[in-house]
Backbone as XML, in Angstrom:
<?xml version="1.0"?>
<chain id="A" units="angstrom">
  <residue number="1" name="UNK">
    <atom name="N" x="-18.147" y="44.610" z="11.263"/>
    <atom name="CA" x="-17.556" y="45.931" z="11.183"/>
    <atom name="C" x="-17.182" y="46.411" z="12.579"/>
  </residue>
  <residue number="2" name="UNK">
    <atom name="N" x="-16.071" y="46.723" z="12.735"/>
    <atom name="CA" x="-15.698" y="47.507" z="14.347"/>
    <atom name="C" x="-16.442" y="49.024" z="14.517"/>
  </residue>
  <residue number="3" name="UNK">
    <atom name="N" x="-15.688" y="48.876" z="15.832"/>
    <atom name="CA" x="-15.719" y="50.635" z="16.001"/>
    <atom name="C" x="-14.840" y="51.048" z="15.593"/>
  </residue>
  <residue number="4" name="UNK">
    <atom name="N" x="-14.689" y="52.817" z="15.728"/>
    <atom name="CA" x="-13.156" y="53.643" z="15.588"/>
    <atom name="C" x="-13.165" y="53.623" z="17.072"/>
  </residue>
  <residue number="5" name="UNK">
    <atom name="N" x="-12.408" y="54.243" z="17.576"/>
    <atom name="CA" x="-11.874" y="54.031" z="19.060"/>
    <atom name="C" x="-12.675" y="55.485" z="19.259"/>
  </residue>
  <residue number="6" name="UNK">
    <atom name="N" x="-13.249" y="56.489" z="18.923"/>
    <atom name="CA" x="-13.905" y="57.699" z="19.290"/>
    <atom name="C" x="-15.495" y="57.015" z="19.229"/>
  </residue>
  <residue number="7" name="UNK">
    <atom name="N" x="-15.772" y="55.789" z="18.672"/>
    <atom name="CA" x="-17.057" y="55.152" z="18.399"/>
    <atom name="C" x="-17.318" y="54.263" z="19.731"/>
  </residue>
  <residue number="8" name="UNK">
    <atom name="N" x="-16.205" y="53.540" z="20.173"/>
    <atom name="CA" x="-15.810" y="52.930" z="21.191"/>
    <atom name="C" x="-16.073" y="53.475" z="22.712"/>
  </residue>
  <residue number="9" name="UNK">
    <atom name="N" x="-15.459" y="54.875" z="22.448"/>
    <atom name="CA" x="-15.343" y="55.962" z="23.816"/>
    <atom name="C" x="-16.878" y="56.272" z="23.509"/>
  </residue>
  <residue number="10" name="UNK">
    <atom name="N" x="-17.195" y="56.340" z="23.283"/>
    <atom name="CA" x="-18.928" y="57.148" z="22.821"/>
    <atom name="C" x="-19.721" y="55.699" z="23.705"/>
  </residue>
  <residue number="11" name="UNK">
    <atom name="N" x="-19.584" y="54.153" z="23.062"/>
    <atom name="CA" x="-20.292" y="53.552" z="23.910"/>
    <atom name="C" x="-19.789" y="53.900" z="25.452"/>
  </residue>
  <residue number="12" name="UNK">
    <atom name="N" x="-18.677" y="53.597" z="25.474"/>
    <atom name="CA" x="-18.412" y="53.737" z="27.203"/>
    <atom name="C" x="-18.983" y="54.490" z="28.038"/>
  </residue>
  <residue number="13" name="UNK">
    <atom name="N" x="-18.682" y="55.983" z="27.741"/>
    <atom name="CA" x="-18.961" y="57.000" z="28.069"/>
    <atom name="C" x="-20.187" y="56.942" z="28.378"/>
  </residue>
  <residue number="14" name="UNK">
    <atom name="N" x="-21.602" y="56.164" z="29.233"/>
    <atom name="CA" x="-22.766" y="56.670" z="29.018"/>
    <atom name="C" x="-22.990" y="57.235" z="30.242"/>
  </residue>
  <residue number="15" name="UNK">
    <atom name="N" x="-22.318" y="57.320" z="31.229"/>
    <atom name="CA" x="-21.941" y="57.777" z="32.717"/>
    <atom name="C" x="-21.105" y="58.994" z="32.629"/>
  </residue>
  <residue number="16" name="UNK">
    <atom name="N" x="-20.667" y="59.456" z="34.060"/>
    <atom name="CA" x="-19.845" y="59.979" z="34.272"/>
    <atom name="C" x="-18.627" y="59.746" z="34.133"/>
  </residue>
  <residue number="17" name="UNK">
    <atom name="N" x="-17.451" y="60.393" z="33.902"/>
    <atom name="CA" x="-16.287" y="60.104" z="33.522"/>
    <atom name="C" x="-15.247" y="60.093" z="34.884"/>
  </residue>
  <residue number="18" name="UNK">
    <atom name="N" x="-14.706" y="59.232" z="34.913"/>
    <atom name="CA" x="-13.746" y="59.794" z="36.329"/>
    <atom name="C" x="-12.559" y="59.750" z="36.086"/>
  </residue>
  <residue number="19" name="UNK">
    <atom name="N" x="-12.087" y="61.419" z="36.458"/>
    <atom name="CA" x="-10.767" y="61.193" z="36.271"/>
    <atom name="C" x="-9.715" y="60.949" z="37.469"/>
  </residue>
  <residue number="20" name="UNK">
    <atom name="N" x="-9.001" y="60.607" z="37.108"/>
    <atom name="CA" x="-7.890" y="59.792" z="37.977"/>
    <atom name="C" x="-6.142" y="60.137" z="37.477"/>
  </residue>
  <residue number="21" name="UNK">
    <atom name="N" x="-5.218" y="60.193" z="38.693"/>
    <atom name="CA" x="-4.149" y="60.937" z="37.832"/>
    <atom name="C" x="-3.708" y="59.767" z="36.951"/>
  </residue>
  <residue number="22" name="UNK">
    <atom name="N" x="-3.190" y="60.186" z="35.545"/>
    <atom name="CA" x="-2.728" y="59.749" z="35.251"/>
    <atom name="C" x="-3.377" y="59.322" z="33.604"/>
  </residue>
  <residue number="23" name="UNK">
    <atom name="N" x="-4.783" y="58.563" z="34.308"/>
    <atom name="CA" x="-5.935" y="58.559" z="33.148"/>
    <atom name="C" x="-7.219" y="58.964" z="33.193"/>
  </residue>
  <residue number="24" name="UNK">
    <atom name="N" x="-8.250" y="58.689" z="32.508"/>
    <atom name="CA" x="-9.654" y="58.463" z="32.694"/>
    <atom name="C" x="-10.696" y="57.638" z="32.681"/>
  </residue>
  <residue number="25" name="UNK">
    <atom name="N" x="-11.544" y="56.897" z="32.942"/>
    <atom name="CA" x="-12.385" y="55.968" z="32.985"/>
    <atom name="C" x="-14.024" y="56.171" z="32.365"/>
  </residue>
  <residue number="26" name="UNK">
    <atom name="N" x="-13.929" y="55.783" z="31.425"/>
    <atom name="CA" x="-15.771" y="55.839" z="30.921"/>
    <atom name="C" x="-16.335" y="54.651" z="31.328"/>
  </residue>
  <residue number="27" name="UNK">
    <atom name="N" x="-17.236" y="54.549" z="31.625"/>
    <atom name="CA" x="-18.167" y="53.347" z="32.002"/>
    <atom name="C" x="-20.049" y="53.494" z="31.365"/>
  </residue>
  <residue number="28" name="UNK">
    <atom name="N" x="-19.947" y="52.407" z="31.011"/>
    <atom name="CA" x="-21.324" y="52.140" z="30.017"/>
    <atom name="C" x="-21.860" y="50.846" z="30.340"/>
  </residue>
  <residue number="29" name="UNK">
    <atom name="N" x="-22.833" y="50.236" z="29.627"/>
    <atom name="CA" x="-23.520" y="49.282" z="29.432"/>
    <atom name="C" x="-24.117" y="48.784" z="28.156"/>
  </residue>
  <residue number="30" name="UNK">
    <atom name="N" x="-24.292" y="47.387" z="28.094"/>
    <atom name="CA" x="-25.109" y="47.020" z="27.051"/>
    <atom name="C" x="-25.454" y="45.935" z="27.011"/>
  </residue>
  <residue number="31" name="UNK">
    <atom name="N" x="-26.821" y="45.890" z="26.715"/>
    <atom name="CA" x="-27.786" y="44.538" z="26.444"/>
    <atom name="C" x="-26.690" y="43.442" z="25.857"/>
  </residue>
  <residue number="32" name="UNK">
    <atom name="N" x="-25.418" y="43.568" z="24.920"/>
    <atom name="CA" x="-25.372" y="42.543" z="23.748"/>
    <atom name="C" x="-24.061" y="41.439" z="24.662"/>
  </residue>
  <residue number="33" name="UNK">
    <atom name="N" x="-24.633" y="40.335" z="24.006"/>
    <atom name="CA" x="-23.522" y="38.965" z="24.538"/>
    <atom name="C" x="-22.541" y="39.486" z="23.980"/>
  </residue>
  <residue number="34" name="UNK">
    <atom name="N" x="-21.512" y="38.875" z="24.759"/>
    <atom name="CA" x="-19.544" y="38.977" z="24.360"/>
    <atom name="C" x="-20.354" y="38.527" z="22.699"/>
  </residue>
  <residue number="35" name="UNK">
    <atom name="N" x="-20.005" y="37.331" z="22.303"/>
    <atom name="CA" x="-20.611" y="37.263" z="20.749"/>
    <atom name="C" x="-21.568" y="38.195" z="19.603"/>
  </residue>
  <residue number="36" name="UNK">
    <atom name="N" x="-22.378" y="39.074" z="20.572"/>
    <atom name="CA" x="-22.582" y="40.203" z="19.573"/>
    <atom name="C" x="-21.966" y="41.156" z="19.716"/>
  </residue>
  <residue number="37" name="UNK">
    <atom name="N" x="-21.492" y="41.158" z="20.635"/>
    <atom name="CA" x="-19.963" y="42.811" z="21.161"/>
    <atom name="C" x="-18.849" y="42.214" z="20.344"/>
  </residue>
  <residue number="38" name="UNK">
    <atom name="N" x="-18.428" y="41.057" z="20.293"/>
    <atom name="CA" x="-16.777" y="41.114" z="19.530"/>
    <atom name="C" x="-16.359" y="41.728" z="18.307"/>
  </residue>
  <residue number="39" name="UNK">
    <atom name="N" x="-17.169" y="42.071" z="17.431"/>
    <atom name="CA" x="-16.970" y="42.807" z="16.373"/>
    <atom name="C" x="-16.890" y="44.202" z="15.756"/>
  </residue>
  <residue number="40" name="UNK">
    <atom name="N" x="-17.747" y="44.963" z="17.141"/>
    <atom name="CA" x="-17.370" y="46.386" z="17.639"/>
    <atom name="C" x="-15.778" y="46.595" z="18.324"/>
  </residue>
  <residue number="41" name="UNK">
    <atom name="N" x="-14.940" y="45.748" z="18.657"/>
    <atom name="CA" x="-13.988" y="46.199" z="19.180"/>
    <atom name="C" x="-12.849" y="46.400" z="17.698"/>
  </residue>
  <residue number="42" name="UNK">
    <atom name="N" x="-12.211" y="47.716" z="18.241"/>
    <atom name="CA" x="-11.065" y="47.738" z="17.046"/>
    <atom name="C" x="-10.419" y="47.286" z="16.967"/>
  </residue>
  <residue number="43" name="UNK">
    <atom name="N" x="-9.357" y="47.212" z="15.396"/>
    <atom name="CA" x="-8.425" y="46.300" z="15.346"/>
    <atom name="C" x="-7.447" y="46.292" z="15.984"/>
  </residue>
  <residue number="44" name="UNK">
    <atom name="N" x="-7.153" y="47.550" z="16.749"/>
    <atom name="CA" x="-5.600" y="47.970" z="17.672"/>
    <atom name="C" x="-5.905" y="47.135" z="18.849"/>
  </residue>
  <residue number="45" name="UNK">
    <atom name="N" x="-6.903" y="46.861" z="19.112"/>
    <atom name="CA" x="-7.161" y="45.910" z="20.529"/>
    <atom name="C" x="-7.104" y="44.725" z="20.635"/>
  </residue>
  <residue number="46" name="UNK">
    <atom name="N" x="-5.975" y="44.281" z="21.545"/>
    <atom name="CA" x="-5.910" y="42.736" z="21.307"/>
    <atom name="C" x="-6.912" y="42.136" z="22.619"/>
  </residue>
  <residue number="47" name="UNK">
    <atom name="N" x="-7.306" y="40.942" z="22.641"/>
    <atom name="CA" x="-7.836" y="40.209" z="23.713"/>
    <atom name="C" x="-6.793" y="39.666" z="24.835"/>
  </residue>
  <residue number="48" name="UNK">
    <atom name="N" x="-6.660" y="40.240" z="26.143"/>
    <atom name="CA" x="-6.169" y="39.656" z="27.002"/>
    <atom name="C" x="-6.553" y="37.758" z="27.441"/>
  </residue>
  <residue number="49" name="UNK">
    <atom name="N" x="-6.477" y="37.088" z="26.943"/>
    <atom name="CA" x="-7.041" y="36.413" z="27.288"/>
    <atom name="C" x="-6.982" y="35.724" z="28.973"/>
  </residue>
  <residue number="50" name="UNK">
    <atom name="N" x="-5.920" y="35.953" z="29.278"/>
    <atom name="CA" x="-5.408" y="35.600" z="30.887"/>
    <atom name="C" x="-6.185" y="36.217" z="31.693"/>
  </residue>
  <residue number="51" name="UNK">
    <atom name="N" x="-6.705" y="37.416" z="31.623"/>
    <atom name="CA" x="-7.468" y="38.545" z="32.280"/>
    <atom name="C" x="-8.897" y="38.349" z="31.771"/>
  </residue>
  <residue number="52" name="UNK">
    <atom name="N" x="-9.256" y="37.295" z="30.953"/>
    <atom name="CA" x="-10.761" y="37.074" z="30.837"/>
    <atom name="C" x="-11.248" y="35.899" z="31.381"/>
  </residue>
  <residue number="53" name="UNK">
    <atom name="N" x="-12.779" y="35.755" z="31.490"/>
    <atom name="CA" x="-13.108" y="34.733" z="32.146"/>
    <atom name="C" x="-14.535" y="34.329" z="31.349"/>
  </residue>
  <residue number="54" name="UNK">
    <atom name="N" x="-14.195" y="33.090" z="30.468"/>
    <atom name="CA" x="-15.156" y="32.618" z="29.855"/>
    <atom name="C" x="-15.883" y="34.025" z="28.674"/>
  </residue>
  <residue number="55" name="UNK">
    <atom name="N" x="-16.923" y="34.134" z="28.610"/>
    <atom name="CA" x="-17.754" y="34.790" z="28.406"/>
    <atom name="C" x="-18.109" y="35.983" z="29.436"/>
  </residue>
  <residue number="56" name="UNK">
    <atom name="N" x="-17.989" y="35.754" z="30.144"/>
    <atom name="CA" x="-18.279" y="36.809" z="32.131"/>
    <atom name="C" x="-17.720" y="38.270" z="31.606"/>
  </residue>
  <residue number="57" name="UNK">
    <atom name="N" x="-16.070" y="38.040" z="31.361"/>
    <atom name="CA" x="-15.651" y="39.107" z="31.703"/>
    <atom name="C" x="-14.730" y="38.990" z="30.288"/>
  </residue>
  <residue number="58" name="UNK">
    <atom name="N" x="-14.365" y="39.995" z="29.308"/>
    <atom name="CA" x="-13.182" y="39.832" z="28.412"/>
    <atom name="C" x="-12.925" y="41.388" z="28.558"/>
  </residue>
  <residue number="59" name="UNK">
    <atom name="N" x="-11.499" y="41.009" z="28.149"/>
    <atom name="CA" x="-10.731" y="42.774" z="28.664"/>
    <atom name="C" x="-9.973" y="42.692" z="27.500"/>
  </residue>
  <residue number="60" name="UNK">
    <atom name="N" x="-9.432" y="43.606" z="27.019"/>
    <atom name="CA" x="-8.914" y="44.047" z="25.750"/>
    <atom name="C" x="-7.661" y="44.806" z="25.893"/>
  </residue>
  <residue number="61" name="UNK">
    <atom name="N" x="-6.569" y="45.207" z="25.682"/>
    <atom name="CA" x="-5.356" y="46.265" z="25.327"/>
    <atom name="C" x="-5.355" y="46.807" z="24.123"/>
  </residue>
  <residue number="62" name="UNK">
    <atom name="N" x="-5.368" y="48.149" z="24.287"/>
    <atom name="CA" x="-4.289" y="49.312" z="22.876"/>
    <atom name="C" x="-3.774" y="49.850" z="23.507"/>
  </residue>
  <residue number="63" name="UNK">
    <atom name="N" x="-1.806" y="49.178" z="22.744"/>
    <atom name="CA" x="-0.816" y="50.173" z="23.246"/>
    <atom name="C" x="-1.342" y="51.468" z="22.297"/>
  </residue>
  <residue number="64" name="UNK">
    <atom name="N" x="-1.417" y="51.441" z="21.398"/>
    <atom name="CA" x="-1.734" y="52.548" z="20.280"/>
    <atom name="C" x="-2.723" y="53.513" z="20.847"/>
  </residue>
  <residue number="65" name="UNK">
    <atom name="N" x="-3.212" y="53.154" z="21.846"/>
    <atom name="CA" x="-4.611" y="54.282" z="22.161"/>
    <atom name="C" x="-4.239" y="54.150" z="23.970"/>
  </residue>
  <residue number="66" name="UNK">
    <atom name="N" x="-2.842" y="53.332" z="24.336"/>
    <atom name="CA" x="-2.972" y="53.723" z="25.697"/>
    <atom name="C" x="-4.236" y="53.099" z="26.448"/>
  </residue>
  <residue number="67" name="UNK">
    <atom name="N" x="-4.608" y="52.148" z="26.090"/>
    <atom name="CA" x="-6.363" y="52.008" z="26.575"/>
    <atom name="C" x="-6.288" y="50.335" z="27.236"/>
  </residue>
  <residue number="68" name="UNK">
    <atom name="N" x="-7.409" y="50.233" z="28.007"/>
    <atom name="CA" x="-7.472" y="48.975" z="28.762"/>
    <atom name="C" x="-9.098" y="49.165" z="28.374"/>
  </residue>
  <residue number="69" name="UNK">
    <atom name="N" x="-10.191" y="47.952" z="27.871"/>
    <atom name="CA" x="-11.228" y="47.886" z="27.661"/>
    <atom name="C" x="-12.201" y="47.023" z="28.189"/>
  </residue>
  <residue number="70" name="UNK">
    <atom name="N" x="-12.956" y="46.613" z="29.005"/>
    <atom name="CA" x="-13.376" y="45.314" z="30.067"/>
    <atom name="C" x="-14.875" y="45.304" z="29.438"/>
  </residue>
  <residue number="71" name="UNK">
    <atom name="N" x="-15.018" y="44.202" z="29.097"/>
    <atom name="CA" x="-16.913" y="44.247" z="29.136"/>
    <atom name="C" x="-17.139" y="43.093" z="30.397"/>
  </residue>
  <residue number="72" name="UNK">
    <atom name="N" x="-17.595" y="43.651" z="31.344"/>
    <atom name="CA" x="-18.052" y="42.105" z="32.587"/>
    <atom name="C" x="-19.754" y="41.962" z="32.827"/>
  </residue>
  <residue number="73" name="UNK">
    <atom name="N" x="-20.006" y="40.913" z="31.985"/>
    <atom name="CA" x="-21.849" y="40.806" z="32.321"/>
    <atom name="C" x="-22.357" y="42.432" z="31.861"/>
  </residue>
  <residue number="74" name="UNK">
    <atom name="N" x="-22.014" y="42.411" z="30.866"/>
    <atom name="CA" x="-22.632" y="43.812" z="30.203"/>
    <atom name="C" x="-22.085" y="45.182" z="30.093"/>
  </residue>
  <residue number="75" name="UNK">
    <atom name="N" x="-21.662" y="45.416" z="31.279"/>
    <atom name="CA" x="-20.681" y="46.398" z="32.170"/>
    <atom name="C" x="-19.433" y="47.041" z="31.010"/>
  </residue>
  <residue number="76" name="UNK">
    <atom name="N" x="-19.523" y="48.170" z="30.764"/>
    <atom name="CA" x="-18.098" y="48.512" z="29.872"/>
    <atom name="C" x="-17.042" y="49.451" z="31.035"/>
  </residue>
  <residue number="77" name="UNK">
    <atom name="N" x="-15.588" y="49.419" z="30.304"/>
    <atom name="CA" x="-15.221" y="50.520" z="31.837"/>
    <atom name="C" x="-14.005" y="50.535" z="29.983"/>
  </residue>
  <residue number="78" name="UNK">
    <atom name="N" x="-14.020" y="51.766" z="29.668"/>
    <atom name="CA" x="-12.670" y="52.063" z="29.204"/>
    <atom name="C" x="-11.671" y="52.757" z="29.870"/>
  </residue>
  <residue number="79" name="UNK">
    <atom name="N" x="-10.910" y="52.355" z="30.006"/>
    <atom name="CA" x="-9.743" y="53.417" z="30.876"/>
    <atom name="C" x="-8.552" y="54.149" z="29.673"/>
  </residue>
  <residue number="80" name="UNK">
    <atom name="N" x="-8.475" y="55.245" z="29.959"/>
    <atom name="CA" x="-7.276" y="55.714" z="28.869"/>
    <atom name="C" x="-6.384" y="55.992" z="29.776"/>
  </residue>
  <residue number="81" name="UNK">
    <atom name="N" x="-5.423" y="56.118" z="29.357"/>
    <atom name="CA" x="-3.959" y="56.742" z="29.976"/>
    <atom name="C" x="-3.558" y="57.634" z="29.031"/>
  </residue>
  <residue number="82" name="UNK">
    <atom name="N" x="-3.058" y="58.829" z="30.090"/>
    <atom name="CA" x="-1.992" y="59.814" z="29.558"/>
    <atom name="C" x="-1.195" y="59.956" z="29.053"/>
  </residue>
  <residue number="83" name="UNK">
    <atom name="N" x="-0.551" y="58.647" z="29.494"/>
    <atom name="CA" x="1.360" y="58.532" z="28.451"/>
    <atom name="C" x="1.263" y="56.927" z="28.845"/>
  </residue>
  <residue number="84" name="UNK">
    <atom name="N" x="2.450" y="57.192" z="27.762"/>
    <atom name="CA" x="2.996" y="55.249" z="27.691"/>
    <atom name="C" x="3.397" y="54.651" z="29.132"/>
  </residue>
  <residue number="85" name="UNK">
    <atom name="N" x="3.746" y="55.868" z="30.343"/>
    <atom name="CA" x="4.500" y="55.195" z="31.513"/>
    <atom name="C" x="3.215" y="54.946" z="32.659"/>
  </residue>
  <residue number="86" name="UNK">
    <atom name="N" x="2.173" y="55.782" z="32.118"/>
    <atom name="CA" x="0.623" y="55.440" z="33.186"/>
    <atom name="C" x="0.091" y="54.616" z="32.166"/>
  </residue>
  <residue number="87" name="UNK">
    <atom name="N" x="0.350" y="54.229" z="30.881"/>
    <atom name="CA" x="-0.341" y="52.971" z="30.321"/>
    <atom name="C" x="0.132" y="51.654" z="30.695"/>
  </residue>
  <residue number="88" name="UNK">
    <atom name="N" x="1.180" y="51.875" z="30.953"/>
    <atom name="CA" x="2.350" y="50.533" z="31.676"/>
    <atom name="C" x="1.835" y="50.110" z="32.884"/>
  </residue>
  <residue number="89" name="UNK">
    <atom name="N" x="1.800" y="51.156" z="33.896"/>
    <atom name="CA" x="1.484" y="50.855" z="35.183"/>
    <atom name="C" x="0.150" y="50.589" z="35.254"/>
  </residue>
  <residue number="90" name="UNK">
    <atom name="N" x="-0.732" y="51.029" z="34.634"/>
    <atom name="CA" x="-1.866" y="50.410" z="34.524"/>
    <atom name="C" x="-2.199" y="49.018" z="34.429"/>
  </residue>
  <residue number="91" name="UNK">
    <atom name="N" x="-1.215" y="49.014" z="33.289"/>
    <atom name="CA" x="-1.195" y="47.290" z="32.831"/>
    <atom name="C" x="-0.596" y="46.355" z="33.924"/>
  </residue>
  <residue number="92" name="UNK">
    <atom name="N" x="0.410" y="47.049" z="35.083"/>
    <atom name="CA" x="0.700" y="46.520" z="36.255"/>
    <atom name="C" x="-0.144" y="45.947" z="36.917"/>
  </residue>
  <residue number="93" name="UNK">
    <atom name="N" x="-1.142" y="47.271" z="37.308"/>
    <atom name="CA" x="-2.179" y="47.204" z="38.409"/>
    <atom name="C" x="-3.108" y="46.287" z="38.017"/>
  </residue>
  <residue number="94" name="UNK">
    <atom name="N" x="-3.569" y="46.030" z="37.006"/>
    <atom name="CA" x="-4.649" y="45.212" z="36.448"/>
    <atom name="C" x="-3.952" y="43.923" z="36.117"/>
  </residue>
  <residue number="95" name="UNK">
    <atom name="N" x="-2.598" y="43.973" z="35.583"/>
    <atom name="CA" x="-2.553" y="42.081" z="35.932"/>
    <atom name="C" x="-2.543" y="41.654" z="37.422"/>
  </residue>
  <residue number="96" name="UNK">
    <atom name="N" x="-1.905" y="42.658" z="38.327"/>
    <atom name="CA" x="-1.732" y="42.074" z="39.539"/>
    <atom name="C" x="-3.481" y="41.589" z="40.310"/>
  </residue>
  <residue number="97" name="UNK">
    <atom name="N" x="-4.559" y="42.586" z="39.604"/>
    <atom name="CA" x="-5.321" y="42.774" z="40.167"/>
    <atom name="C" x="-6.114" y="40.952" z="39.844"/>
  </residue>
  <residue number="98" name="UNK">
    <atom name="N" x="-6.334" y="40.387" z="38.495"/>
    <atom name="CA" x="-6.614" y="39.552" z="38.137"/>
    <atom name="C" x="-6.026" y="38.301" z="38.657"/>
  </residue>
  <residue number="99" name="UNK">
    <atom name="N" x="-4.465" y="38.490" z="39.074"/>
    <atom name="CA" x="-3.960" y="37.449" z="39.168"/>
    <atom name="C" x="-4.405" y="37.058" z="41.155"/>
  </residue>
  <residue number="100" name="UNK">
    <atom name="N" x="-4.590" y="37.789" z="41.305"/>
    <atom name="CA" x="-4.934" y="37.815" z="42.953"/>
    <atom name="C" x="-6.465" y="37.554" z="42.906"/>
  </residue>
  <residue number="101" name="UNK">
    <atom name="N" x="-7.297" y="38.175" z="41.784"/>
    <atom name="CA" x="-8.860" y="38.029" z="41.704"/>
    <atom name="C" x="-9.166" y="36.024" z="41.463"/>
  </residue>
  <residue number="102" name="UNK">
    <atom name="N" x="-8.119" y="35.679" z="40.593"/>
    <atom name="CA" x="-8.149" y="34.357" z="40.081"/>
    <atom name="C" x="-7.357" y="33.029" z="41.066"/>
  </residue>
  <residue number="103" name="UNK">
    <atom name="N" x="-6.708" y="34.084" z="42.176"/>
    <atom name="CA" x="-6.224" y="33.132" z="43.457"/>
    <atom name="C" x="-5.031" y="32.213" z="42.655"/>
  </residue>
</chain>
């Protein structure tokens, strides 16, 4: 069974929120392996797979929710965006960021 994406923001959220222009960032944690987390993610979210690494790190997209989703070694970070043109550039910043992280 998934989350709803307000079920989703609720795990993230167990921190402070930071906002940033454009979007916001929740960040959380959790005990469970990528294999017991994959079934909480919703169906609007696809798996980046280029931007994941093994089990370590898997990151997720909803154009539908504007959202970028990362679990790394436990670590959650949801990011939302404001509009479709800071969900874009987002999606800029974070492939460029991976593709330079992965050399």
């Amino acid at each position: 069974m998934s989350l709803s994406f307000s079920k989703l923001m609720e795990l993230a959220a167990q921190g402070e929120s930071e906002h940033r222009e454009g979007s916001v960032i929740y960040r959380g944690f959790t005990f469970r392996t990528p294999r017991e987390f994959l079934h909480f993610i919703p169906p609007s979210f696809k798996l980046m797979s280029r931007w994941s690494c093994s089990e370590l790190r898997l990151v997720w997209i909803s154009a539908k929710d504007r959202t970028i989703f990362t679990y790394c070694e436990g670590d959650l970070v949801l990011e939302v965006y404001d509009d479709a043109e800071e969900f874009r550039r987002g999606m800029e910043r974070t492939e460029k960021y991976y593709e330079e992280l992965e050399g």
